[in-house]
C-alpha positions as CSV (number, residue, x, y, z in Angstrom):
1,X,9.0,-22.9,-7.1
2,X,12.8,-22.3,-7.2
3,X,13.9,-23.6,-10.5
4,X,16.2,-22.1,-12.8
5,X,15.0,-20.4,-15.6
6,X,16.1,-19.5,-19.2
7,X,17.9,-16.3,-19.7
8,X,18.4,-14.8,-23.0
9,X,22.2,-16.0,-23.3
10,X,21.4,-19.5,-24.6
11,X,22.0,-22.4,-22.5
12,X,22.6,-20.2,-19.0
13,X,20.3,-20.5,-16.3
14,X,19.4,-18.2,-13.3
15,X,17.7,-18.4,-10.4
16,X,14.4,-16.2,-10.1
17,X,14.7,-12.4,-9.8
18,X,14.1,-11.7,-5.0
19,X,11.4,-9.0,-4.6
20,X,10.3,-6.9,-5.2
21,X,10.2,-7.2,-9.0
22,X,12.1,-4.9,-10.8
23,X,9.4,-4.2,-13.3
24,X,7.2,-3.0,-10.7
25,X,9.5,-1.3,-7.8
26,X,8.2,-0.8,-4.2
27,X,5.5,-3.4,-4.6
28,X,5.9,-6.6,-2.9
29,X,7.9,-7.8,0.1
30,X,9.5,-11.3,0.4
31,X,9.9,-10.8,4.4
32,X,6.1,-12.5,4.9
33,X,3.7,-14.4,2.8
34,X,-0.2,-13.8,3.9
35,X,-2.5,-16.9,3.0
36,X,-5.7,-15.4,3.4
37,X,-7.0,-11.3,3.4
38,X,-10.7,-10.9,5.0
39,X,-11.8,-7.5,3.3
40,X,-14.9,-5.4,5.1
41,X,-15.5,-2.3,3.0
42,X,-18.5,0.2,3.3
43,X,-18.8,1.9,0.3
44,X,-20.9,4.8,-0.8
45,X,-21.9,5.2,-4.3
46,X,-22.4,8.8,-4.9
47,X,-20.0,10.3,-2.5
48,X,-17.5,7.5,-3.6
49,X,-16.5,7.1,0.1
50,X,-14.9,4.3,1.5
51,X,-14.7,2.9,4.5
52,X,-12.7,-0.4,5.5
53,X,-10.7,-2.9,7.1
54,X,-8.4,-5.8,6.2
55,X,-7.5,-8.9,8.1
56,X,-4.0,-10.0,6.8
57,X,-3.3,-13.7,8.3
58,X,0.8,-14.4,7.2
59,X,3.9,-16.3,7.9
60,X,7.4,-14.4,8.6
61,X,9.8,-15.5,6.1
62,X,12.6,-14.1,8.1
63,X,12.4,-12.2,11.4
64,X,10.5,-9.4,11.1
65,X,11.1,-5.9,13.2
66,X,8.6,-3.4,10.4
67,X,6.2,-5.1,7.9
68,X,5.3,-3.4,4.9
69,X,2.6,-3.2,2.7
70,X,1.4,-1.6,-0.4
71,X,-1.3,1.3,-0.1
72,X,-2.1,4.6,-2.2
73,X,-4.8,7.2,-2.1
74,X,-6.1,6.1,1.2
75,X,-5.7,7.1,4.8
76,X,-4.9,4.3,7.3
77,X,-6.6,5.1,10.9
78,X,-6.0,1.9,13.1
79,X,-3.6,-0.7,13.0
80,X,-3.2,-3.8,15.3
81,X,-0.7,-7.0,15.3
82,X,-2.1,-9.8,16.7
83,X,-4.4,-8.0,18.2
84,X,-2.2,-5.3,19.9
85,X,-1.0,-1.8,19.6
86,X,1.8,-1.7,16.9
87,X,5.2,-0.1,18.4
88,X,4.1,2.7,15.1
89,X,3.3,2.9,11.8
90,X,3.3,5.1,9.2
91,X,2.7,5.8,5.6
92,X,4.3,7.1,2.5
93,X,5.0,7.0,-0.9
94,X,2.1,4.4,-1.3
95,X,3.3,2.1,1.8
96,X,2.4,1.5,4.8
97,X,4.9,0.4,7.5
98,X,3.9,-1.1,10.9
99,X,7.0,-1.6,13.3
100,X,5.5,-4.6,15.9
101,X,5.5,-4.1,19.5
102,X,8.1,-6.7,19.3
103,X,10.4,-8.6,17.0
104,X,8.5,-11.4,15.2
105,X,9.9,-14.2,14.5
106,X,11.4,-16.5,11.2
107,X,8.5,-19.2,11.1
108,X,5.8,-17.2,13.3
109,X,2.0,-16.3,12.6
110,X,0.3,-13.4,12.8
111,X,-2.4,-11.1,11.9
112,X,-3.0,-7.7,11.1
113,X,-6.2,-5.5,11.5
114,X,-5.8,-2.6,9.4
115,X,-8.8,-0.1,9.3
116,X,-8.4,2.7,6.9
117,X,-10.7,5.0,5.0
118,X,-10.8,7.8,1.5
119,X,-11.8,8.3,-1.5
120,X,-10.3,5.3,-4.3
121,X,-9.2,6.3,-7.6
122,X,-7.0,4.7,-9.8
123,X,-3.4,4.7,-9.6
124,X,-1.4,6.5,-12.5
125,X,1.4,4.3,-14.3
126,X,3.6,2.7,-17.1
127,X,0.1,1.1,-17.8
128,X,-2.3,4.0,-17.7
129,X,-4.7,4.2,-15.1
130,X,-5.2,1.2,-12.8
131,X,-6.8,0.1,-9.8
132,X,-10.4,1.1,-8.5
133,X,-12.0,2.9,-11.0
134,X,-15.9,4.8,-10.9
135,X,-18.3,4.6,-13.8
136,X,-21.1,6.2,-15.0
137,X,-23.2,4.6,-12.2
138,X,-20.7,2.2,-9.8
139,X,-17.5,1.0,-9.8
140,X,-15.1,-0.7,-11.7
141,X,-11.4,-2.8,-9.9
142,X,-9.2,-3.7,-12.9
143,X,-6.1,-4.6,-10.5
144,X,-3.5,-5.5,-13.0
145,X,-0.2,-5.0,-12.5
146,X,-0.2,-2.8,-9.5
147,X,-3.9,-1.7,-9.0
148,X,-4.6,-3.6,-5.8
149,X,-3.2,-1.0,-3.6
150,X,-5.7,1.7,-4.9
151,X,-8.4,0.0,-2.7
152,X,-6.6,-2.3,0.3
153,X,-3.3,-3.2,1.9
154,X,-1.8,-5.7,0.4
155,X,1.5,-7.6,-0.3
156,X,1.4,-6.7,-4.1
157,X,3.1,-9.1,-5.9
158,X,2.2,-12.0,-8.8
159,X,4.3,-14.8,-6.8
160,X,2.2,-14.2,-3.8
161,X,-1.1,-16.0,-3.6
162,X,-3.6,-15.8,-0.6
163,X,-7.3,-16.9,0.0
164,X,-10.0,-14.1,0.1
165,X,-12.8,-12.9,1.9
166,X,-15.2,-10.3,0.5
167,X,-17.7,-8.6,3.0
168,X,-19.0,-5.4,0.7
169,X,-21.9,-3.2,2.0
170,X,-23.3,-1.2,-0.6
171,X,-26.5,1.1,-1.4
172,X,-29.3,-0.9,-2.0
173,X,-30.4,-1.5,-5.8
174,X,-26.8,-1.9,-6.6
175,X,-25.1,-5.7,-7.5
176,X,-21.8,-6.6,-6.3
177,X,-19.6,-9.0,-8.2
178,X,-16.5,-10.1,-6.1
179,X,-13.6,-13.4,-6.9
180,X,-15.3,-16.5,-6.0
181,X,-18.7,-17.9,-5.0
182,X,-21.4,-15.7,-3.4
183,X,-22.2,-16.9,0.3
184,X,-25.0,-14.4,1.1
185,X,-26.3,-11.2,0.8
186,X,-28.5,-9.2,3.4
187,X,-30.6,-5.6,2.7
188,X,-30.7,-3.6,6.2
189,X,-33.0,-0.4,5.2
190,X,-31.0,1.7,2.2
191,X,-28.3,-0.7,2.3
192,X,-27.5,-3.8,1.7
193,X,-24.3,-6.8,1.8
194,X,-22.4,-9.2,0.1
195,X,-20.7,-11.8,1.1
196,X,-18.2,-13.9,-1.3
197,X,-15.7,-16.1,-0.9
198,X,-12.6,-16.7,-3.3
199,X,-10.8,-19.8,-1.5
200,X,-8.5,-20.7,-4.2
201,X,-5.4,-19.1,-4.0
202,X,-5.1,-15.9,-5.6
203,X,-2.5,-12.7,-6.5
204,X,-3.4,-9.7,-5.7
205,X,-3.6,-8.1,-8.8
206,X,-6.7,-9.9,-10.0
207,X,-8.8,-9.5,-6.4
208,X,-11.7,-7.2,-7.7
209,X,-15.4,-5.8,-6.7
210,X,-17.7,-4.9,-9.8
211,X,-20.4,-2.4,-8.3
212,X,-23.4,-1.7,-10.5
213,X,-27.2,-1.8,-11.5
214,X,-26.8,-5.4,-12.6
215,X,-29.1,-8.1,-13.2
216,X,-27.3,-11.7,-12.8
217,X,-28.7,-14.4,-14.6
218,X,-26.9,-17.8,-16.3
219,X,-25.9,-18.0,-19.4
220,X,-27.9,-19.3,-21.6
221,X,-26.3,-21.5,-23.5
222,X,-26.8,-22.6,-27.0
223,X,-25.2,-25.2,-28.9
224,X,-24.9,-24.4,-32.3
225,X,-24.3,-28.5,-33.8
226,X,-25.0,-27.3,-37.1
227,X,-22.1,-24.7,-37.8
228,X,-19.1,-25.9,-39.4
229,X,-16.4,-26.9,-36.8
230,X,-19.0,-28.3,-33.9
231,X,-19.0,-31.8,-32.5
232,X,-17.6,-33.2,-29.2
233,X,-15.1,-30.8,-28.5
234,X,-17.6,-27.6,-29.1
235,X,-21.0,-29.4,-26.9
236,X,-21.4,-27.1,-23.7
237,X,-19.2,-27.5,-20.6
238,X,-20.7,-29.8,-17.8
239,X,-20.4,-28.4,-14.3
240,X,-18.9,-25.2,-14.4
241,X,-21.5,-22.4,-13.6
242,X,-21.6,-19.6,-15.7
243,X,-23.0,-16.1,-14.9
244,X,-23.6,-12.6,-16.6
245,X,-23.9,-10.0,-14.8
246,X,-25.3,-6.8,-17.1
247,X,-28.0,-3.5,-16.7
248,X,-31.1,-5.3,-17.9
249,X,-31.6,-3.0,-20.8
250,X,-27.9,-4.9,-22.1
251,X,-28.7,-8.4,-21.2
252,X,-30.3,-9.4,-23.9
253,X,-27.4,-8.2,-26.2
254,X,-25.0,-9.7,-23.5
255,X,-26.7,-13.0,-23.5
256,X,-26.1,-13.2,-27.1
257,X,-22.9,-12.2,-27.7
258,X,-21.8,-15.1,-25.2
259,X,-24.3,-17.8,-26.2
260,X,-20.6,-19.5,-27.8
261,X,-19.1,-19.2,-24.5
262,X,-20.1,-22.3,-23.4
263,X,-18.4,-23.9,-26.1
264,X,-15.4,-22.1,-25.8
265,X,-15.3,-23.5,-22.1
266,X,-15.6,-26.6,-23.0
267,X,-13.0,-26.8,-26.0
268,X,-10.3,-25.2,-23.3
269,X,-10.9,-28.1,-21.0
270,X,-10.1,-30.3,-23.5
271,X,-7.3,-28.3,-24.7
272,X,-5.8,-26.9,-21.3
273,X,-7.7,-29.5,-18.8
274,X,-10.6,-28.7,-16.0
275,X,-11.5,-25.6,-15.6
276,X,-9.2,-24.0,-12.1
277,X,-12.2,-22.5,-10.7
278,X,-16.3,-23.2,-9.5
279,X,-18.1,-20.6,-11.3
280,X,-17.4,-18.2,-13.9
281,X,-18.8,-14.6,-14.5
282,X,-19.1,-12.1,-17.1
283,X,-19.9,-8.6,-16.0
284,X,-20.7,-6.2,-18.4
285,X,-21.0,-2.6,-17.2
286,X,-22.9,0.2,-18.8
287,X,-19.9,2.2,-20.1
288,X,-17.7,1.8,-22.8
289,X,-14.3,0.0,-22.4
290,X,-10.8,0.3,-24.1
291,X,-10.3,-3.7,-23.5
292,X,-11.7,-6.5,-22.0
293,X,-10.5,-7.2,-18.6
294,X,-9.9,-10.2,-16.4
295,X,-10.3,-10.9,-12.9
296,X,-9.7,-14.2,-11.2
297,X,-13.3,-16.3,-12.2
298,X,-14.6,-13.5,-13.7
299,X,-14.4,-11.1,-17.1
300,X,-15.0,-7.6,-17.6
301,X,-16.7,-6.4,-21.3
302,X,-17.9,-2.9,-22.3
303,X,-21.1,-2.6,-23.9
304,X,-18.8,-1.8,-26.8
305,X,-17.9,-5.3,-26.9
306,X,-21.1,-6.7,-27.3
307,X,-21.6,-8.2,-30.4
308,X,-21.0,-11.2,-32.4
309,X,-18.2,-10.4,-34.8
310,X,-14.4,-12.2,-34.3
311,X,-13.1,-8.9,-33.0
312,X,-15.4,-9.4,-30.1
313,X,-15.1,-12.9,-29.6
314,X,-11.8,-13.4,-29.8
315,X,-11.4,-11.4,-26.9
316,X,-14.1,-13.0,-25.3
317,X,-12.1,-16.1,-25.8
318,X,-8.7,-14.3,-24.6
319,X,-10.0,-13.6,-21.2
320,X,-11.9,-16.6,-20.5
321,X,-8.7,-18.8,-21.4
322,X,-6.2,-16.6,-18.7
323,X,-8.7,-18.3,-15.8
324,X,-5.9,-21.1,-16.5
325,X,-3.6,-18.7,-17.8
326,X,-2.0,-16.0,-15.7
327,X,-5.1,-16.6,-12.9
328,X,-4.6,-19.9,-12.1
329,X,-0.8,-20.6,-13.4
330,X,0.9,-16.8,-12.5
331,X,4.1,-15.7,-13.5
332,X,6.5,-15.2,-10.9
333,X,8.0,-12.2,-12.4
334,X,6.4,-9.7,-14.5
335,X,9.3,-10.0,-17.5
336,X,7.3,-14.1,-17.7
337,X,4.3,-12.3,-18.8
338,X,4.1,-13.9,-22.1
339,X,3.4,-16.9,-19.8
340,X,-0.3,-14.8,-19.4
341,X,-0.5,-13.8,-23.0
342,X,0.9,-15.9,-25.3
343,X,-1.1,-18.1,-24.2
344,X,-4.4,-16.2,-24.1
345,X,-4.0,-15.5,-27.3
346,X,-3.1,-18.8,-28.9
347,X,-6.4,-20.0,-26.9
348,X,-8.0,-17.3,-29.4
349,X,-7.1,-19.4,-32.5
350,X,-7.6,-22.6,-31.0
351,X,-11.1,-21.2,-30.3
352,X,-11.0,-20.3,-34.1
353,X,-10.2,-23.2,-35.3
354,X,-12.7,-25.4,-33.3
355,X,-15.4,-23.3,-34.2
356,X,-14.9,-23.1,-37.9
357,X,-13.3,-19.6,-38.4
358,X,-9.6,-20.4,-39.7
359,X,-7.5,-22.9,-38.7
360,X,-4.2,-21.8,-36.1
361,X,-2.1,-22.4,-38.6
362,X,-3.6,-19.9,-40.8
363,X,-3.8,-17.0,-37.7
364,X,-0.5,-17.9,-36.8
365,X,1.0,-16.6,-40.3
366,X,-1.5,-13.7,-40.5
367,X,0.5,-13.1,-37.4
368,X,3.8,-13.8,-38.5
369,X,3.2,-11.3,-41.8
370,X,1.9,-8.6,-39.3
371,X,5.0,-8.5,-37.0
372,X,7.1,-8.4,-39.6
373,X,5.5,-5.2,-40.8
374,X,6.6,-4.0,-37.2
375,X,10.2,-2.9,-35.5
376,X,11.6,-5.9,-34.1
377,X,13.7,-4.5,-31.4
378,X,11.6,-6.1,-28.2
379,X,12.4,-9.3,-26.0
380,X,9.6,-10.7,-25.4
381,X,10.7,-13.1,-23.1
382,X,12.0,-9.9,-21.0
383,X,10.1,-6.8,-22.7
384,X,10.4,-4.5,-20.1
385,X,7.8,-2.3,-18.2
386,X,6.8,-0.2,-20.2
387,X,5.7,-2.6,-23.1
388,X,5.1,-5.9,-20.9
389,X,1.6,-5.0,-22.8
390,X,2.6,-4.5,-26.2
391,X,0.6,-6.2,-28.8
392,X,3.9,-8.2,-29.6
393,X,3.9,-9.9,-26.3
394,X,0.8,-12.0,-27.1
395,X,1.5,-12.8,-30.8
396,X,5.0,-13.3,-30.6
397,X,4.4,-15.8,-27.6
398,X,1.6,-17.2,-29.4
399,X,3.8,-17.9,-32.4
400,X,6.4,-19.4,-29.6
401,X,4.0,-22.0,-28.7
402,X,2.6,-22.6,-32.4
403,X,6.1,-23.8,-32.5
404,X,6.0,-25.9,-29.9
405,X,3.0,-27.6,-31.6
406,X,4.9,-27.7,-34.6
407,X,7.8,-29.9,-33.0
408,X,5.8,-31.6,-31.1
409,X,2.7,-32.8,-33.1
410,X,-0.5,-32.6,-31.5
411,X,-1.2,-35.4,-29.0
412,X,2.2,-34.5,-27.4
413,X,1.5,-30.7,-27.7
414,X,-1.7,-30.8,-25.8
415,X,-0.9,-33.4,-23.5
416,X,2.1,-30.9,-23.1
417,X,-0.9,-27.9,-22.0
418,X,-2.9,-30.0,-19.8
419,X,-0.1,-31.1,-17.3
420,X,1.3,-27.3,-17.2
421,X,-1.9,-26.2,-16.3
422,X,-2.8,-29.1,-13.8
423,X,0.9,-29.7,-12.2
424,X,1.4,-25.9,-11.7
425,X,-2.4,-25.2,-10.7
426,X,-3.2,-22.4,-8.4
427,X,1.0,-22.1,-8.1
428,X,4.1,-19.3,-9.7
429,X,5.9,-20.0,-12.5
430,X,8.8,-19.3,-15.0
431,X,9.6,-19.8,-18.5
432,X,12.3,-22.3,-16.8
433,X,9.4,-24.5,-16.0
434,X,8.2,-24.0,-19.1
435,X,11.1,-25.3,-20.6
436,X,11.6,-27.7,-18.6
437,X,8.1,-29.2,-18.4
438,X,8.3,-29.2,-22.8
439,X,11.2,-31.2,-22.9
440,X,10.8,-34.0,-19.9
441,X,6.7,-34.7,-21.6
442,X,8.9,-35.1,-25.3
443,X,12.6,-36.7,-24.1
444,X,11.5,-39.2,-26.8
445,X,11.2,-37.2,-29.5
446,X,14.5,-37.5,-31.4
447,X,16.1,-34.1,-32.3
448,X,13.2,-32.2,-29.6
449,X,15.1,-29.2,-28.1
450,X,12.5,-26.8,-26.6
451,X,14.8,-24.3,-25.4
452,X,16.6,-24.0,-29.1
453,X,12.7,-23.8,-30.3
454,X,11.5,-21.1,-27.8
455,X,14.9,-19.2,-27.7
456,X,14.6,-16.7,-30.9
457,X,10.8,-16.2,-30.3
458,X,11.3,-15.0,-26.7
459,X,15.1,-13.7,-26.2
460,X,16.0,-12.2,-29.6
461,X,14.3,-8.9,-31.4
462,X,14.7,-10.1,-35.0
463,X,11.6,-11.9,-36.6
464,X,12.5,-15.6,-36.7
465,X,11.5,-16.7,-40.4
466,X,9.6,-19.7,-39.5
């Protein structure tokens, strides 16, 4: 999309910020958009040694004499464009640079074949360690913002969306979880392959492999229509397939900490619409995590998490709602990330108050007293690298869309949810649309401004007091 967007001087509009995003530097490249990567790794458990290639089909934007992408901590052996000898390439400072045999052109297709080989690790930033990560006994991918590059080539960007192949051969008696739907898996003596396929659009951020001792099994689901808050909108979700994947002496604890998570499901798709994706999985790896994590149609948990107090499902609710939220619908720009979660974490009171534990209205002002206890000197609508995370990101843009619902009234508030998430499905987005979505659904409403109601939450530091 190229809309205008809100800037923090009211009323003043701006076009999107070009690549690469100046949150994350270096990453990203608006010269080429790729629509699908093919990724064949070979990866050894013990040794953690990898071996790989990528297939990158993409469209010049603009004619093209070198073609960057983003790459750390591995060694690239072979290259080929369209199936020929590149003029060079070479690689530095976590790129790598391929100048074609010849010019390509504005408009053109092409592919490149890029075999490369190390030993991943995560990639050291503003954000701690991201990228591939090993555990106790496998691996780990939490991608997000710039962790892609820790384990293939990529154009690493939020605004650019591809299709995904995942061809993984692994030691046998290890599970791999990839995006997407499993196609098949083969066992050739000690080893053995997966084979998934993620065909919905997808950043590259949240592309992921989960490597482990698993068992995978559905959830089972329980309906609980006795507890205070159940009825229609809290009966299991029809048609979406749900998976955990967790060490068999955790899956009994796993299935039970998630035996809600049906109903969560189906409250968000009548809150936020259909579910973007065909299955959904929660893998749960033997180690202890600092957070939750999510990957495009699947969730990371610790086997700290596993239990059924609100601290844990809250944030079992948080990451199944950014499948709409920051998966599906993805910022264009990391300074929209409050576009991820804010809304992740009003989708945790929503869940609240559907299932009986405090009503929105009551989490928003438990909220609201908390910040204020807090220095409010951070834009949320633009917060910065360094604290695009901070804990005031997701309540202050929770309490921005409280607001919303506040102005609005219900009926128009969700309808308001379920044609953002279904108009801007699989696509990029700004707080512009936001904006601009808010006030076309309520031009009605006599007095409705959603700019003036979103302004102070997102684009001034002081507190506002209601």
């Amino acid at each position: 999309m190229n809309r205008p967007f809100a800037s923090p001087e009211l009323g003043r509009t701006l076009l999107p910020d070009p690549l690469p995003d100046p949150y994350t530097p270096g990453h990203g490249s608006s010269d080429f958009n790729v629509s699908r990567y093919e990724l064949h790794l070979d990866y050894r458990v013990a040794t953690n040694r990898l071996e790989a290639h990528v297939t990158v089909s993409a469209t010049a934007s603009t004619q093209l004499t070198s073609i960057m992408l983003n790459l750390s901590g591995l060694r690239v052996v072979k290259v080929r464009v369209d199936g020929q000898r590149p003029a060079r390439f070479i690689q530095r400072e976590g790129r790598v640079v391929v100048t074609p045999a010849a010019p390509l052109s504005e408009g053109s297709d092409f592919s490149l074949d890029i075999r490369y080989e190390g030993r991943p690790g995560p990639l050291r930033g503003n954000w701690g360690d991201v990228g591939w990560e090993e555990l106790t006994d496998g691996v780990l991918v939490a991608g997000q913002p710039t962790g892609a590059p820790s384990w293939f080539p990529c154009n690493d960007h939020p605004s650019r969306k591809a299709s995904f192949g995942f061809t993984v051969t692994t030691d046998a008696n290890y599970q791999v979880v990839c995006n997407g739907t499993l196609v098949s898996r083969h066992a050739k003596a000690s080893r053995e392959t997966w084979v998934y396929e993620q065909s919905e659009p997808m950043a590259t951020y949240l592309a992921t492999v989960q490597i482990g001792r698993y068992e995978i099994a559905p959830l089972a689901s329980a309906v609980h229509s006795n507890e205070p808050g159940a009825g229609a909108q809290n009966q299991p979700a029809a048609g979406v397939r749900q998976l955990v994947a967790a060490p068999a002496v955790l899956m009994g604890r796993a299935q039970a900490t998630l035996a809600r998570q049906d109903q969560m499901m189906a409250t968000f798709e009548t809150c936020f619409g259909q579910y973007p994706f065909h299955s959904y999985t929660v893998v749960v790896p033997d180690d202890e995590l600092e957070i939750p994590l999510e990957a495009q149609s699947l969730s990371i948990i610790g086997r700290n998490h596993l239990d059924q107090r609100w601290e844990s499902q809250r944030l079992i609710a948080h990451e199944l709602a950014h499948q709409w939220f920051g998966n599906s619908v993805t910022a264009s720009s990391w300074k929209d990330i409050w576009l991820h979660e804010g809304f992740a974490c009003y989708a945790e009171w929503l869940w609240s108050e559907a299932s009986g534990q405090g009503t929105a209205a009551s989490r928003a002002e438990a909220a609201r007293q908390g910040l204020a206890a807090k220095p409010q000197d951070l834009l949320i609508g633009d917060p910065g690298p360094e604290l695009m995370f901070d804990d005031r990101v997701y309540k202050r843009g929770a309490l921005a869309l409280h607001g919303l619902r506040t102005a609005m009234g219900d009926p128009l508030f969700f309808g308001f949810l379920r044609a953002w998430t279904e108009r801007n499905r699989f696509g990029s987005v700004t707080t512009g649309d936001l904006i601009g979505l808010a006030q076309e659904l309520c031009e009605g409403l006599p007095g409705f401004d959603a700019e003036s109601i979103l302004h102070p939450w997102l684009y001034q530091s002081r507190l506002p007091q209601h």
